[in-house]
N, CA and C atoms of all chains as a GROMACS GRO file, in nm:
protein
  450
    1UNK      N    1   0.083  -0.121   0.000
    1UNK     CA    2   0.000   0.000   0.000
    1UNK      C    3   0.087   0.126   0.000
    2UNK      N    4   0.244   0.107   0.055
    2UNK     CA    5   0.308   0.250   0.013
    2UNK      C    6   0.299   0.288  -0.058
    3UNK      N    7   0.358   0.158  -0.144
    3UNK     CA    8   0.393   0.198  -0.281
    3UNK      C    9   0.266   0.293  -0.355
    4UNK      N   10   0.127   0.247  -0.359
    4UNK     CA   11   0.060   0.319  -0.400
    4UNK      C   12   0.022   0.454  -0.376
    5UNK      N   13   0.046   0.441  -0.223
    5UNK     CA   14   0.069   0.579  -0.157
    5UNK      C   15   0.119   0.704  -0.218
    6UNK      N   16   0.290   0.662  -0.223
    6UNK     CA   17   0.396   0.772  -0.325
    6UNK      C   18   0.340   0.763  -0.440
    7UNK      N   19   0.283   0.649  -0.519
    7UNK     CA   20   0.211   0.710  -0.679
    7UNK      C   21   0.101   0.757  -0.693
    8UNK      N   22   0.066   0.776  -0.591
    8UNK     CA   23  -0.102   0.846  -0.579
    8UNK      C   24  -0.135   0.962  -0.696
    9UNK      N   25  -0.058   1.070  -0.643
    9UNK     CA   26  -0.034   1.166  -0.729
    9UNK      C   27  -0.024   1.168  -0.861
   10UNK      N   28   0.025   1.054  -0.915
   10UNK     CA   29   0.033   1.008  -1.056
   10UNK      C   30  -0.073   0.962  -1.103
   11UNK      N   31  -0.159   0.876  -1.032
   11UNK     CA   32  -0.265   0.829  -1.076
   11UNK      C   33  -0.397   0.952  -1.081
   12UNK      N   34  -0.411   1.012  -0.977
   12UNK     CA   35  -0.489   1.116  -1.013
   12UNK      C   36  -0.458   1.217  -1.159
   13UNK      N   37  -0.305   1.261  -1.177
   13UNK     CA   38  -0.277   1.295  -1.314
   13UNK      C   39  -0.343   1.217  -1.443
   14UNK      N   40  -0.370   1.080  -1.439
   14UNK     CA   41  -0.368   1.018  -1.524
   14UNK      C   42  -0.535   1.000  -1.523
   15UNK      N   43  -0.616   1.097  -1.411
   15UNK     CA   44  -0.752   1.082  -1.430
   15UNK      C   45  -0.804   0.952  -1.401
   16UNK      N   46  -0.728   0.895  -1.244
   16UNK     CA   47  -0.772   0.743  -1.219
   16UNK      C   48  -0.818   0.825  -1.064
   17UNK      N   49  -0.903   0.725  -1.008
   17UNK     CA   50  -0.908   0.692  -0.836
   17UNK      C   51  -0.862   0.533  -0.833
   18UNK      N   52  -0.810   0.516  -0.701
   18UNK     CA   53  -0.780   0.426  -0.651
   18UNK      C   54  -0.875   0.393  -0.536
   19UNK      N   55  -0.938   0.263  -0.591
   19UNK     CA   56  -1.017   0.240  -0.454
   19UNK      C   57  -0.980   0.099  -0.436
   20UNK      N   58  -0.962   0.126  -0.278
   20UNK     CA   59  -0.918  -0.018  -0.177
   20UNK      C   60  -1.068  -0.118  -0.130
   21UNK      N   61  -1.047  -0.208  -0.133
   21UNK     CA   62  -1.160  -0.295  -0.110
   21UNK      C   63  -1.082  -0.331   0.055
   22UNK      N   64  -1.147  -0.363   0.164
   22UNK     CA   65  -1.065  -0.415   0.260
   22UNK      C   66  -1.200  -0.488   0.338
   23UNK      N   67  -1.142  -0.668   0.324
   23UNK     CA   68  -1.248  -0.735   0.358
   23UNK      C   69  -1.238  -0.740   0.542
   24UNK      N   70  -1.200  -0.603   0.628
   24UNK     CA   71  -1.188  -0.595   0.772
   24UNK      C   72  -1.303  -0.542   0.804
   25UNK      N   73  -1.367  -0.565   0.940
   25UNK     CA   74  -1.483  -0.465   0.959
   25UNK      C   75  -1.422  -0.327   0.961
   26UNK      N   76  -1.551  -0.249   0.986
   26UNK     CA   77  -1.546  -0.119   0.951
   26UNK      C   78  -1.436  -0.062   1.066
   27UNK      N   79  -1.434  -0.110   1.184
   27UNK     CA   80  -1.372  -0.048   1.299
   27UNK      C   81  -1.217  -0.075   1.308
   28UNK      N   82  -1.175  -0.199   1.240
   28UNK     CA   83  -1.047  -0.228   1.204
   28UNK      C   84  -0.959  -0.115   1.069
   29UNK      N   85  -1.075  -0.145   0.970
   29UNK     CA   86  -1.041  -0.043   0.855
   29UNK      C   87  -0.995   0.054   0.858
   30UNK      N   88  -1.109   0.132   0.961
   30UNK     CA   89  -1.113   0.272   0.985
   30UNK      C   90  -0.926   0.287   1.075
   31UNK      N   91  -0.945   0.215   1.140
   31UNK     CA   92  -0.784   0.218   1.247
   31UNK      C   93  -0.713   0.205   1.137
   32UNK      N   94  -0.659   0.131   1.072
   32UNK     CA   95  -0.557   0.110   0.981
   32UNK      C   96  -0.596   0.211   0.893
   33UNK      N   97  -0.679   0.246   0.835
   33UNK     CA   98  -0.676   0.399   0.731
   33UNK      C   99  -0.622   0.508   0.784
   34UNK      N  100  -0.660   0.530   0.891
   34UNK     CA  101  -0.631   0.658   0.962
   34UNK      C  102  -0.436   0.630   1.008
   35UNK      N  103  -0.442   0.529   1.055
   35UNK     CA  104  -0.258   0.523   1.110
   35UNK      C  105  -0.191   0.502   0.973
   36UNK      N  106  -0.290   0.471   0.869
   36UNK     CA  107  -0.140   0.491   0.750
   36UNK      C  108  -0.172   0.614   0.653
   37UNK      N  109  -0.291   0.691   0.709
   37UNK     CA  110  -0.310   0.811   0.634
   37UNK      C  111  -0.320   0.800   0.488
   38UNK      N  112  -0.384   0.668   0.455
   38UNK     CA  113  -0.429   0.680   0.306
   38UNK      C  114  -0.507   0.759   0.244
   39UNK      N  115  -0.455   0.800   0.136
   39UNK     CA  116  -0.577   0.910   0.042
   39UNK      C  117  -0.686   0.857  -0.067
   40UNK      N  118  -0.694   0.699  -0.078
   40UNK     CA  119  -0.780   0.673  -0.133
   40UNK      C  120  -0.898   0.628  -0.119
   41UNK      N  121  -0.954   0.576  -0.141
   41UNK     CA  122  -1.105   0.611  -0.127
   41UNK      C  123  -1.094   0.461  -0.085
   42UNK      N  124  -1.156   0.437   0.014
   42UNK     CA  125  -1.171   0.317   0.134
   42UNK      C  126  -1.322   0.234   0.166
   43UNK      N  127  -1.312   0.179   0.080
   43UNK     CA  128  -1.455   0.066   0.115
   43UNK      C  129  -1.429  -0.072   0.200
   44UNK      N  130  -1.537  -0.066   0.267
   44UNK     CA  131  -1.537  -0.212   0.357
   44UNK      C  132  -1.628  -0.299   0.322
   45UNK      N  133  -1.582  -0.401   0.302
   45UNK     CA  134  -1.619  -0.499   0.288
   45UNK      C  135  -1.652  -0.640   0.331
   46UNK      N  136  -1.729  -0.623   0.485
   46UNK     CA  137  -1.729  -0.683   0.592
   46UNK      C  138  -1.810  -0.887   0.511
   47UNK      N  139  -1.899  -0.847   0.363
   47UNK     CA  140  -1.970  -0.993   0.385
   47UNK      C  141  -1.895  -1.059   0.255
   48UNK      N  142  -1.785  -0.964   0.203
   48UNK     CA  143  -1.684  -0.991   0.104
   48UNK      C  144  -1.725  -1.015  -0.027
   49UNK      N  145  -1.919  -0.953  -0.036
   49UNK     CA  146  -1.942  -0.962  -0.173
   49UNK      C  147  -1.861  -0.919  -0.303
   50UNK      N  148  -1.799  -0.834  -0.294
   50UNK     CA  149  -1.739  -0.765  -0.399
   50UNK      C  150  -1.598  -0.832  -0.444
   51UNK      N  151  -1.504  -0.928  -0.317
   51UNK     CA  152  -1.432  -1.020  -0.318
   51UNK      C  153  -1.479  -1.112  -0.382
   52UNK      N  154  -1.592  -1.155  -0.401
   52UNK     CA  155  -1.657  -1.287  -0.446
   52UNK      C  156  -1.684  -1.288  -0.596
   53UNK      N  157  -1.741  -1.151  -0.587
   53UNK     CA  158  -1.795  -1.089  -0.717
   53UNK      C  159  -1.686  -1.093  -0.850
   54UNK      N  160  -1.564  -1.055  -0.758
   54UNK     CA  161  -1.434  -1.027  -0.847
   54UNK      C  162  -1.356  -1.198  -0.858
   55UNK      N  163  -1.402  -1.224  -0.776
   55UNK     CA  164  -1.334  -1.401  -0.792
   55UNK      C  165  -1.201  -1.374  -0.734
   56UNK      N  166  -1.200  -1.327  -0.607
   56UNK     CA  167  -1.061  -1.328  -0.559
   56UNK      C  168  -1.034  -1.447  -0.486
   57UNK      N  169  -0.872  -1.489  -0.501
   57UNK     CA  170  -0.878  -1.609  -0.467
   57UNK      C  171  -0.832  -1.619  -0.344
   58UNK      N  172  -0.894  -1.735  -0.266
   58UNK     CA  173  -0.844  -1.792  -0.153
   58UNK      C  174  -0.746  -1.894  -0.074
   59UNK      N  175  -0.692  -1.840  -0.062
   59UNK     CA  176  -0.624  -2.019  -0.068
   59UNK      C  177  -0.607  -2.053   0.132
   60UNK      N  178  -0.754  -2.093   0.171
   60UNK     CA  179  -0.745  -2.123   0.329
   60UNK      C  180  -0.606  -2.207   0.382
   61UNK      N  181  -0.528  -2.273   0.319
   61UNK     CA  182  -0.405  -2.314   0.419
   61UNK      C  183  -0.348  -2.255   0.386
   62UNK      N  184  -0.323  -2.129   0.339
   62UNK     CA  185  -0.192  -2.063   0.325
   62UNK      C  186  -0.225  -1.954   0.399
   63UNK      N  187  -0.176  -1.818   0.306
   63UNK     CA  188  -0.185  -1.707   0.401
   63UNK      C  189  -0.309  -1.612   0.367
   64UNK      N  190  -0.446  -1.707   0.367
   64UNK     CA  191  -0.582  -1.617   0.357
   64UNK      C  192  -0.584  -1.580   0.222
   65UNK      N  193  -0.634  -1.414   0.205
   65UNK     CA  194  -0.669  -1.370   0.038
   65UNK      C  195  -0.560  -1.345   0.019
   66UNK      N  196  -0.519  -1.344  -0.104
   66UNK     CA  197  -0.426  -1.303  -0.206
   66UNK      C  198  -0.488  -1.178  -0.253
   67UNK      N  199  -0.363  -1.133  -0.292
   67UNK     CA  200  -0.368  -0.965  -0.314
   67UNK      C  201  -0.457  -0.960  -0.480
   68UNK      N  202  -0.516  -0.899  -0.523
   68UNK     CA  203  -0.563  -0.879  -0.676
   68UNK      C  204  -0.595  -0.755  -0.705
   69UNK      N  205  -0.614  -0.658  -0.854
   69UNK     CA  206  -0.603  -0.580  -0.871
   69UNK      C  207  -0.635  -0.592  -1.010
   70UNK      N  208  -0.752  -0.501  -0.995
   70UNK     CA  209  -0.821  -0.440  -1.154
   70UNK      C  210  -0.834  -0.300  -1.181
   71UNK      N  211  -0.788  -0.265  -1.322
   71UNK     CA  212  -0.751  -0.134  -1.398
   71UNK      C  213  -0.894  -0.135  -1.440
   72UNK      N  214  -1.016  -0.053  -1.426
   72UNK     CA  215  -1.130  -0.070  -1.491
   72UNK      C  216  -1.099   0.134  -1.567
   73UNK      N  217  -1.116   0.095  -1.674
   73UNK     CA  218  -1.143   0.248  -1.775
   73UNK      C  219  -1.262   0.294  -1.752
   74UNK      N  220  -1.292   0.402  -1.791
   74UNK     CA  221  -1.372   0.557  -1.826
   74UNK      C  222  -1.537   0.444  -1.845
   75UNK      N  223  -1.521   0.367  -1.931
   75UNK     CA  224  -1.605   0.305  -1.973
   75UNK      C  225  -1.704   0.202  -1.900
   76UNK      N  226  -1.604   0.098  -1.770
   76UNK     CA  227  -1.664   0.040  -1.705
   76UNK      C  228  -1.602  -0.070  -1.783
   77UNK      N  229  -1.486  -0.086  -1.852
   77UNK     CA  230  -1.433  -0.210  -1.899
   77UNK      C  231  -1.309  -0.231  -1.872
   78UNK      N  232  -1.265  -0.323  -1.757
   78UNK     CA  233  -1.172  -0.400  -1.680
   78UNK      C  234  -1.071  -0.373  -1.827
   79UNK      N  235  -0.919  -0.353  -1.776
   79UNK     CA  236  -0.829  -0.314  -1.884
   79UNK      C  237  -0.701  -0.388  -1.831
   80UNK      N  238  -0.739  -0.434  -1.708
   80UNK     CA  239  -0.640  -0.490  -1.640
   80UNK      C  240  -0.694  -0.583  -1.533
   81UNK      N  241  -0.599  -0.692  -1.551
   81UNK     CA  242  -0.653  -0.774  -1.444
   81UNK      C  243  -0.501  -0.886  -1.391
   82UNK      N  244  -0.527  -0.884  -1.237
   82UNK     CA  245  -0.384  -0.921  -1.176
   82UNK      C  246  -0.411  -0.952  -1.070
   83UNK      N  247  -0.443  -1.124  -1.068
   83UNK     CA  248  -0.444  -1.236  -0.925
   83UNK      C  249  -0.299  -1.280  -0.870
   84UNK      N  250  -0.289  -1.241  -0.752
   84UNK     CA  251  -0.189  -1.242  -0.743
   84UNK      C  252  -0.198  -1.429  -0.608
   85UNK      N  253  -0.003  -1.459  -0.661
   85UNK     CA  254  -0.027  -1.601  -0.598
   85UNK      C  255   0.024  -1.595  -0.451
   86UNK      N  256   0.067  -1.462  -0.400
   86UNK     CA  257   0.124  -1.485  -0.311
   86UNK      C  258   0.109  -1.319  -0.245
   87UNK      N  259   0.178  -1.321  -0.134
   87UNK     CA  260   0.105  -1.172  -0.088
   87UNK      C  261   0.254  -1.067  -0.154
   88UNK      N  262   0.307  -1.087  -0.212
   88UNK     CA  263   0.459  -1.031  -0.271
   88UNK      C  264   0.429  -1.036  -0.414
   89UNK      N  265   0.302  -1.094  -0.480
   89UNK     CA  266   0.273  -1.116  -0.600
   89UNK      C  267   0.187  -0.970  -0.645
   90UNK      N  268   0.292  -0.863  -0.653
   90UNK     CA  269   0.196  -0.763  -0.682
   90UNK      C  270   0.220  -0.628  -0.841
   91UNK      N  271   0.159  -0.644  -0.918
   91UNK     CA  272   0.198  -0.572  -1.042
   91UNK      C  273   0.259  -0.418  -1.000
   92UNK      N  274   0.321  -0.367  -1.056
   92UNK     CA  275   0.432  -0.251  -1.036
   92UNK      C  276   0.324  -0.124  -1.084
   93UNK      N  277   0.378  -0.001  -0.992
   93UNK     CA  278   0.259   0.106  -1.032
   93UNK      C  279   0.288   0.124  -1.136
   94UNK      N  280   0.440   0.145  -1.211
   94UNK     CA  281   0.503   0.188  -1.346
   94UNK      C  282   0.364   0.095  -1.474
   95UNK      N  283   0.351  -0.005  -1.424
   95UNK     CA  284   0.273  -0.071  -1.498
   95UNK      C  285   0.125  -0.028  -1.566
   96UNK      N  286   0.103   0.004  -1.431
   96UNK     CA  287  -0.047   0.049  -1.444
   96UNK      C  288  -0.055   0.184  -1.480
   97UNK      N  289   0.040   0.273  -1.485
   97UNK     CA  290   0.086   0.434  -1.497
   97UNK      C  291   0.105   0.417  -1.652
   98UNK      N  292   0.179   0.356  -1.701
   98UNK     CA  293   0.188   0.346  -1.870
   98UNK      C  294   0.098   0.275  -1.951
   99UNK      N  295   0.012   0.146  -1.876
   99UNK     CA  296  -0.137   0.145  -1.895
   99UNK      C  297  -0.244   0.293  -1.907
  100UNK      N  298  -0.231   0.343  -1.817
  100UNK     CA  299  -0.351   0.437  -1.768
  100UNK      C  300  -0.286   0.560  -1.895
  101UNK      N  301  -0.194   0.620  -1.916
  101UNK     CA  302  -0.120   0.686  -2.042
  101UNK      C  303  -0.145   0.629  -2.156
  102UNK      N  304  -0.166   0.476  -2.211
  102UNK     CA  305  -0.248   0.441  -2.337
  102UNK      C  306  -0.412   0.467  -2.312
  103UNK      N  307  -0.430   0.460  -2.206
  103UNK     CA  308  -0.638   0.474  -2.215
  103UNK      C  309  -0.637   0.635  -2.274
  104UNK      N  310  -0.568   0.692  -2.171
  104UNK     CA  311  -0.607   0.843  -2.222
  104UNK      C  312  -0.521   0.874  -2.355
  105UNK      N  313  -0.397   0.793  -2.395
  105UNK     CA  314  -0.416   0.853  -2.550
  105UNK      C  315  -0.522   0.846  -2.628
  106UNK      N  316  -0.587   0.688  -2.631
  106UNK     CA  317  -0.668   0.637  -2.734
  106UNK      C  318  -0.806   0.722  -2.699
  107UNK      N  319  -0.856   0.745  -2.614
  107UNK     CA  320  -0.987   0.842  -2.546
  107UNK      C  321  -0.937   0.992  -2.623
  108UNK      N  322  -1.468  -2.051  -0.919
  108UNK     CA  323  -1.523  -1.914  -0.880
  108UNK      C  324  -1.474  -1.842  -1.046
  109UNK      N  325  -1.603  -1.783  -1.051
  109UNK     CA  326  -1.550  -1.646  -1.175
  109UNK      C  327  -1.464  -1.541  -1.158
  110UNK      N  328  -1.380  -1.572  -1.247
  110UNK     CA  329  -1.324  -1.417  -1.200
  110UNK      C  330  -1.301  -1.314  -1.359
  111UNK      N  331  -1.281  -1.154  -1.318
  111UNK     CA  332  -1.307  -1.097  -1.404
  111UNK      C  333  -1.222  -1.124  -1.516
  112UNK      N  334  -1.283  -1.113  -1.660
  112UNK     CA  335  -1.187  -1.077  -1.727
  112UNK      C  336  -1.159  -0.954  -1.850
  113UNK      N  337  -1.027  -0.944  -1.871
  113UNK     CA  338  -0.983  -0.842  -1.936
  113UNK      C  339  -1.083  -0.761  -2.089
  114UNK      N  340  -1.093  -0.641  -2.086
  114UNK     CA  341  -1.187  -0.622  -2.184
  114UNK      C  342  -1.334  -0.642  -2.202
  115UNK      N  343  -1.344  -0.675  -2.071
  115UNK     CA  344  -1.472  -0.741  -2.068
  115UNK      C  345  -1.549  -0.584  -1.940
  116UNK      N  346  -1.677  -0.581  -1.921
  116UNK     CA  347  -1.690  -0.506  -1.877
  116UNK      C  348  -1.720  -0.526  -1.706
  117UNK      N  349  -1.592  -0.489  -1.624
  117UNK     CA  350  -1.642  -0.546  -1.486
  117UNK      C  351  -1.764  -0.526  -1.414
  118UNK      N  352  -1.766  -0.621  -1.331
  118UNK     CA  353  -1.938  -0.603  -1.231
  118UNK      C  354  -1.939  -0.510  -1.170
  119UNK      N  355  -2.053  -0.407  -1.169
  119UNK     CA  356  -2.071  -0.320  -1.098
  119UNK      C  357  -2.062  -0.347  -0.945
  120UNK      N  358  -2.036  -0.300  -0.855
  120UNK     CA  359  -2.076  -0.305  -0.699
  120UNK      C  360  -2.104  -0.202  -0.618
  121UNK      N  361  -2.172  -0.199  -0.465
  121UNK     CA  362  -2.195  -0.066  -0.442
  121UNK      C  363  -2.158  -0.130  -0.234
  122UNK      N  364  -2.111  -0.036  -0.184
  122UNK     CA  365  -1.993  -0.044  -0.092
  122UNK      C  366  -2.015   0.045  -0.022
  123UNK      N  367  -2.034   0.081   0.121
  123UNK     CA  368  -1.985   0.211   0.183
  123UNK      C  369  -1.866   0.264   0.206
  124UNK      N  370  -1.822   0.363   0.208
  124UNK     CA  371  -1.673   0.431   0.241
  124UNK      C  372  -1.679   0.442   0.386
  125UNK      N  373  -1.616   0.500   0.429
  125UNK     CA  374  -1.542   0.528   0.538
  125UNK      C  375  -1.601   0.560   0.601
  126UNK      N  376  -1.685   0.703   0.553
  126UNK     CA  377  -1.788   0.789   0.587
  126UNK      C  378  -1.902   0.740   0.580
  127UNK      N  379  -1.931   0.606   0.577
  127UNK     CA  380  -2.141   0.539   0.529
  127UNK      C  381  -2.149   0.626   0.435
  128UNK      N  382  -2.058   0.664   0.300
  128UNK     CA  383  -2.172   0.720   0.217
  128UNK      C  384  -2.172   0.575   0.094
  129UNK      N  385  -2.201   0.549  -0.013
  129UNK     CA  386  -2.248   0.473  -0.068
  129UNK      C  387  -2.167   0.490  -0.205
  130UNK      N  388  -2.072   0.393  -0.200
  130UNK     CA  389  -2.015   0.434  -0.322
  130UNK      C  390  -2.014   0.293  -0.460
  131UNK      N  391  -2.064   0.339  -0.550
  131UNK     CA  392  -2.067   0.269  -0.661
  131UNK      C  393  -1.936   0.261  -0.798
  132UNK      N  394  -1.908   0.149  -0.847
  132UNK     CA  395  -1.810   0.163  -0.931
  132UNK      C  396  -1.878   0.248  -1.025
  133UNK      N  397  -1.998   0.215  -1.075
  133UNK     CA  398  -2.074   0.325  -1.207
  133UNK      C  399  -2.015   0.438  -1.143
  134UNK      N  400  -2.022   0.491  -1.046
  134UNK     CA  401  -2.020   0.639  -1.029
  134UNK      C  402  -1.877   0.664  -1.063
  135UNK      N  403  -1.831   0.583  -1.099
  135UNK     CA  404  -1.688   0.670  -1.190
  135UNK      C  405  -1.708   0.669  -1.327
  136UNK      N  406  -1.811   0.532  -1.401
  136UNK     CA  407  -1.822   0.585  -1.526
  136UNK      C  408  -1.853   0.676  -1.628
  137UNK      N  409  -1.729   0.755  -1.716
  137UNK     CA  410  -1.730   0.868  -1.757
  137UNK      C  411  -1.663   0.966  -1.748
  138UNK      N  412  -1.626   0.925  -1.622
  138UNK     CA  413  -1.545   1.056  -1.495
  138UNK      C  414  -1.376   1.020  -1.514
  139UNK      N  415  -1.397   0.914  -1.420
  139UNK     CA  416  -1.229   0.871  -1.408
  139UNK      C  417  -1.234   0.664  -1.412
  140UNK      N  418  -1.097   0.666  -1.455
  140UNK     CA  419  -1.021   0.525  -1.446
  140UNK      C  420  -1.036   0.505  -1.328
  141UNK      N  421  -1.065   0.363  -1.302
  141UNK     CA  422  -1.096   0.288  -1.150
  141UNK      C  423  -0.949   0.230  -1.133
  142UNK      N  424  -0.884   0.208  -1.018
  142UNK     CA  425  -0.753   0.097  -0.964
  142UNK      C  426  -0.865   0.072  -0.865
  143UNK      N  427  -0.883  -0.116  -0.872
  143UNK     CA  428  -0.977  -0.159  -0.784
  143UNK      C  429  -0.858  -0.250  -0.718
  144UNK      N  430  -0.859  -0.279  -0.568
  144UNK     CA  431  -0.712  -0.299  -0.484
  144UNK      C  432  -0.774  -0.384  -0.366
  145UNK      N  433  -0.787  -0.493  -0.384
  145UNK     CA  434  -0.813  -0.617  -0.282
  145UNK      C  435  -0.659  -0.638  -0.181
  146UNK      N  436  -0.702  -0.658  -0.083
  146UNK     CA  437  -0.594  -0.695   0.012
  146UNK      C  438  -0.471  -0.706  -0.012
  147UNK      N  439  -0.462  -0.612   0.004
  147UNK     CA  440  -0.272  -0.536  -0.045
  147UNK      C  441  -0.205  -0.512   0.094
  148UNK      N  442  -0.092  -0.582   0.106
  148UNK     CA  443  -0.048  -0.521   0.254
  148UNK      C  444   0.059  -0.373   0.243
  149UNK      N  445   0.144  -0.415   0.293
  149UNK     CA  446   0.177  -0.237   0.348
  149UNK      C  447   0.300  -0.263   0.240
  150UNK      N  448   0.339  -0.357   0.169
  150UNK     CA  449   0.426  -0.301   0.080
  150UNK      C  450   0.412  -0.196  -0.090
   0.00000   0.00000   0.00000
């Protein structure tokens, strides 16, 4: 989540929000939002529909959810998509920054 | 389990923020690019 942190700024340039899904209750969330002073837009997701919805995967003997991450465009059409296998399994902002620089050329 | 795919148009959902207000993925369509960010830890 640093990392996204320091590129924040970039992504708003590029005419994106970043929104966090966090399957914690609201009272956990809220603590961890506030002590890491995130600026993005923070949904909870206490019955994990939207986890389910997205097909995030689980893997119960290991280490719980795996991290995942979707680029959805202007349009409402997923441009990116990235299940990750491990909690270190995570696509690079550079990635999604030179993604998000082809949507708005072609737009 | 389904999961999304590329080019395809993702499922809408609707979520409270922080604040109980009610936030929908539509409500960015038009506006701005979504980064949708499932359980990411602190790196």
């Amino acid at each position: 989540m640093a990392q996204l942190r320091r590129d924040y700024q970039k992504f708003v340039e590029r005419e994106a929000e970043v929104v966090v899904v966090g399957p914690e209750d609201k009272e956990n969330f809220v603590k961890y939002w506030e002590k890491e002073e995130l600026p993005f837009v923070g949904l909870h997701d206490p019955k994990h529909k939207v986890l389910k919805l997205f097909g995030q995967q689980v893997k119960i003997f290991k280490l719980g959810r795996m991290p995942a991450q979707v680029l959805v465009d202007k349009q409402g059409v997923a441009r990116y998509v990235h299940y990750g296998h491990s909690m270190m399994d995570i696509p690079k902002n550079e990635e999604m920054l030179a993604l998000l620089d082809h949507l708005n050329r072609d737009s | 389990m389904p999961q999304v795919e590329i080019d395809t148009p993702a499922p809408d959902f609707e979520l409270q923020d922080l604040d109980g207000r009610t936030v929908r993925l539509s409500d960015f369509h038009g506006r701005k690019h979504v980064l949708v960010v499932f359980n990411r830890g602190l790196s």
